[in-house]
Wavefront OBJ file of the C-alpha trace (Angstrom):
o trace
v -9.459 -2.655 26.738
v -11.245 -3.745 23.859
v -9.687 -5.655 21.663
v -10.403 -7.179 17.669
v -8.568 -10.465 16.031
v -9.528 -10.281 12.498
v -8.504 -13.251 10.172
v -8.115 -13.166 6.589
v -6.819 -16.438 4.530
v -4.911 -16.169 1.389
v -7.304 -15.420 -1.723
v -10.260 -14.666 0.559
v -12.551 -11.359 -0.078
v -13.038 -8.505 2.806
v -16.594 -9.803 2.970
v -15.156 -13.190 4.448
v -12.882 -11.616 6.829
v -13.446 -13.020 10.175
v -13.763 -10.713 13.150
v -13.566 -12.537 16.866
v -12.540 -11.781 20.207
v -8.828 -10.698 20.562
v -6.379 -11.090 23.272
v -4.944 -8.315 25.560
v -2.067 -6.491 24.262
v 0.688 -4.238 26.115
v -0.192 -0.820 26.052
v -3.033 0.683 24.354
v -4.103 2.078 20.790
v -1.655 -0.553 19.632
v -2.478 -2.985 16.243
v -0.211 -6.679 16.954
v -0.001 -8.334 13.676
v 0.860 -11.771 12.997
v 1.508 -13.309 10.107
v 2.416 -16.854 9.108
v 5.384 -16.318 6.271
v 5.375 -20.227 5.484
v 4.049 -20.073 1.981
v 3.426 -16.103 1.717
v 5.307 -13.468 -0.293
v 5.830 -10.107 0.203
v 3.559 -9.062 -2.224
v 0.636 -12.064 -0.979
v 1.218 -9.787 2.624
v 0.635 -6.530 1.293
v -2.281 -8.258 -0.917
v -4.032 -9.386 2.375
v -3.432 -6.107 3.909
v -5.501 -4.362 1.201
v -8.511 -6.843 1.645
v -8.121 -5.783 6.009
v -7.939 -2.235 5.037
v -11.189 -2.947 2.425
v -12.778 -4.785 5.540
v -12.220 -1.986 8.146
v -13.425 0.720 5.821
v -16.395 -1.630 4.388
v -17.964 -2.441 7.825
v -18.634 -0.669 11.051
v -16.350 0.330 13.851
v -15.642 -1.287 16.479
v -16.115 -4.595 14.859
v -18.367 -7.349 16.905
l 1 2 3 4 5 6 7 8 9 10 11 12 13 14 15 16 17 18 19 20 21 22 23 24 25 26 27 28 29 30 31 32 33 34 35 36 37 38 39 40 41 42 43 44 45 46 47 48 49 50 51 52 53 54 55 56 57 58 59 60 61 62 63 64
């Protein structure tokens, strides 16, 4: 199965999205999202989840 981790800071761009190696996860065509809630807001979520979404249509598929 291949798998994608890609990590995105608060405030960061799609173009410094970070793609790496991700782990195995139960099943497959499945997306495992974690997100660390300490100092975000709903709104900082959906934020970062537009820059991902810029990222995935921005660069080529399946990322490296």
């Amino acid at each position: 199965m291949a798998t994608v981790k890609l990590t995105l800071k608060q405030g960061q761009r799609a173009d410094q999205v970070v793609a790496s190696a991700g782990t195995p996860i139960a099943g497959s065509d499945a997306i495992e999202l974690n997100i660390d809630t300490t100092d975000l807001s709903k709104s900082d979520v959906r934020n970062m989840l537009q820059v991902l979404e810029a990222y995935i249509h921005k660069n080529k598929w399946l990322p490296s």
